[in-house]
C-alpha positions, 0 to 999 in steps of 0.5 A: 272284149275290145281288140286294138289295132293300130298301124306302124307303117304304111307304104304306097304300092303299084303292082302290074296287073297282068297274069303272073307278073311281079312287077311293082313300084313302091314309095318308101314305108313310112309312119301312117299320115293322111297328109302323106298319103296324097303325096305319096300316091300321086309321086308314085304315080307320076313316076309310073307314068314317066317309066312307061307303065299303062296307068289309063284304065282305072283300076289297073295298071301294066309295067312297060313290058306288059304295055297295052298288051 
């Protein structure tokens, strides 16, 4: 038995990790493209950081009310 996967869309995504907040910047669904998907990470990063959104610990990521907290 084979099990086929394949994927439609794709879409680039920042959520706050701080406890329950909701939070998130997104980058908008597209068809899957490993050409895409550097350019979409790093706009989306870029983004956050002129938003206010604490992106200096790797790994996680704060929106700007939850800034350093």
């Amino acid at each position: 038995m084979t099990l086929d996967v394949r994927t439609l869309r794709v879409q680039a995504r920042i959520a706050c990790d701080y406890g329950d907040c909701r939070a998130a910047m997104r980058a908008p669904a597209r068809p899957p493209s490993l050409d895409l998907d550097e350019r979409d990470i790093t706009g989306l990063y870029r983004a956050a950081d002129l938003l206010g959104w604490d992106l200096t610990e790797p790994g996680e990521h704060y929106c700007p009310r939850h800034h350093r907290q």
